[in-house]
C-alpha positions as CSV (number, residue, x, y, z in Angstrom):
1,X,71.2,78.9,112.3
2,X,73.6,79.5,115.1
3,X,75.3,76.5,116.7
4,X,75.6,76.4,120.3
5,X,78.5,74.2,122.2
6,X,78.6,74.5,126.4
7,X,81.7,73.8,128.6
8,X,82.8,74.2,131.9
9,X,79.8,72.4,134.1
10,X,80.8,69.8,137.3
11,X,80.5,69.1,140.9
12,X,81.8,71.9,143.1
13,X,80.6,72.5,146.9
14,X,78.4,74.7,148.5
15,X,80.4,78.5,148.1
16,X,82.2,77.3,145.6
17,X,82.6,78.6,141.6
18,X,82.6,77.5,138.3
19,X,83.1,79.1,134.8
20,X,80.9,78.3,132.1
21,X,81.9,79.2,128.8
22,X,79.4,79.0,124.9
23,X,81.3,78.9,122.4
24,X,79.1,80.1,118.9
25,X,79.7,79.2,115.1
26,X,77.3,79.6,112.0
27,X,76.1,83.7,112.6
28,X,77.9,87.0,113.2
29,X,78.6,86.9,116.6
30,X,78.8,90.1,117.4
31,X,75.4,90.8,116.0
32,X,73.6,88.4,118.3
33,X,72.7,88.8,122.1
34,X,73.3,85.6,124.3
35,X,71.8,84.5,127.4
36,X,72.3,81.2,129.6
37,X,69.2,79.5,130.8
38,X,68.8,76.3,133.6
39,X,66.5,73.5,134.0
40,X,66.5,71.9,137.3
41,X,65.2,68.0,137.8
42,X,61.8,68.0,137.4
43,X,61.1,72.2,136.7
44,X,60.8,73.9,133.7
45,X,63.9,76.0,132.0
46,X,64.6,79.4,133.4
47,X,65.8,82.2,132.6
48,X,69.6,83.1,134.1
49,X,70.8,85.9,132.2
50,X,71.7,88.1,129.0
51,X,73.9,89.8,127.4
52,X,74.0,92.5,124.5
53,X,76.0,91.9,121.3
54,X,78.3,94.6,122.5
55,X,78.4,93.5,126.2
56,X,78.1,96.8,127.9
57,X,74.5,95.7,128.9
58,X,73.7,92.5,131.2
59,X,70.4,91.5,132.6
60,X,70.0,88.4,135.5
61,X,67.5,86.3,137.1
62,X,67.0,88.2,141.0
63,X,68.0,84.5,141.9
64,X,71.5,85.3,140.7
65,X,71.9,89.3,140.9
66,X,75.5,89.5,142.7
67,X,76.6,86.0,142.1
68,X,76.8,85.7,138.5
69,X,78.2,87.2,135.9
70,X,77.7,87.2,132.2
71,X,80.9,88.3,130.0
72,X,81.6,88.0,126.6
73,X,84.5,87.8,123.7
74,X,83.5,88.9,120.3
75,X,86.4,87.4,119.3
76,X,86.5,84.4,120.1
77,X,83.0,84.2,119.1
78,X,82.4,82.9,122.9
79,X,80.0,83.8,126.1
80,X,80.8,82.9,129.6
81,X,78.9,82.6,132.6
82,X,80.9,83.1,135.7
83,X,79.2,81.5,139.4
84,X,80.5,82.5,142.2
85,X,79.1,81.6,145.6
86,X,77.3,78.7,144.3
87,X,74.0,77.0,146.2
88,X,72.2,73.4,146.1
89,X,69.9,75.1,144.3
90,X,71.8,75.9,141.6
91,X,71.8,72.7,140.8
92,X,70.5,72.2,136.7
93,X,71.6,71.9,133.5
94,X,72.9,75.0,132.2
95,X,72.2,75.9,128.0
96,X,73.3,79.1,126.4
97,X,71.1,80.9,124.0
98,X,71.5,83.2,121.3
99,X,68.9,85.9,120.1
100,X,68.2,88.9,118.0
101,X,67.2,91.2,121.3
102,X,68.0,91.2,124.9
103,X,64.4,91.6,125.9
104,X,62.9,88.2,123.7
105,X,66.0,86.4,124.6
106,X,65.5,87.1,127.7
107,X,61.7,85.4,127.6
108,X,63.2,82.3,125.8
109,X,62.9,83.2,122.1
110,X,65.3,81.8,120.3
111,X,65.9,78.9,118.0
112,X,69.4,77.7,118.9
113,X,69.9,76.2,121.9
114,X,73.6,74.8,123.3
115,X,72.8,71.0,124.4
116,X,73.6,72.1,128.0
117,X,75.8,71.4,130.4
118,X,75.6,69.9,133.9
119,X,76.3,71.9,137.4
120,X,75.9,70.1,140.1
121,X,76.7,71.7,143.8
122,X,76.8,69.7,146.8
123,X,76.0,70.9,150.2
């Protein structure tokens, strides 16, 4: 079982950035893939993005193609999530995810979750 712990979530404006970071414990982290999910108020958890266990490979929701970016530090056994250009609807509890593969990561299976952490962006 891999345990998950976000950081990095708050308020920023409209335009604005934040860095998420996930940092991973329990599993080879280098053998795993990791994604970041959201769940707004009120909708079901999406999908964000993914990255491979090597990191040459990255995968995003068309919602955040250009404005995020997924990066990763085998080393320090940690995953980040970089938002740039930030919208109101961005707005959601993020969660980091680890998996076996990119492509059933990337459709939610997994069984270790982060316990997420809060973005809010004001307009």
């Amino acid at each position: 079982q891999v345990q998950l712990v976000e950081s990095g979530g708050g308020l920023v404006q409209a335009g604005g950035s934040l860095r998420l970071s996930c940092a991973a414990s329990g599993r080879t982290f280098s053998d795993l893939a990791m994604g970041w999910f959201r769940q707004a108020p009120g909708k079901e958890r999406e999908f964000v993005g993914v990255i491979s266990w090597s990191g040459r490979t990255t995968d995003y929701a068309d919602s955040v193609k250009g404005r995020f970016t997924i990066s990763r530090d085998n080393a320090k056994n940690t995953v980040y999530l970089q938002m740039n250009s930030l919208k109101a609807e961005d707005t959601a509890v993020y969660y980091c995810a680890s998996g076996e593969m990119m492509s059933s990561l990337r459709l939610g299976s997994t069984s270790s979750w982060g316990q997420g952490t809060q973005v809010t962006v004001s307009s």
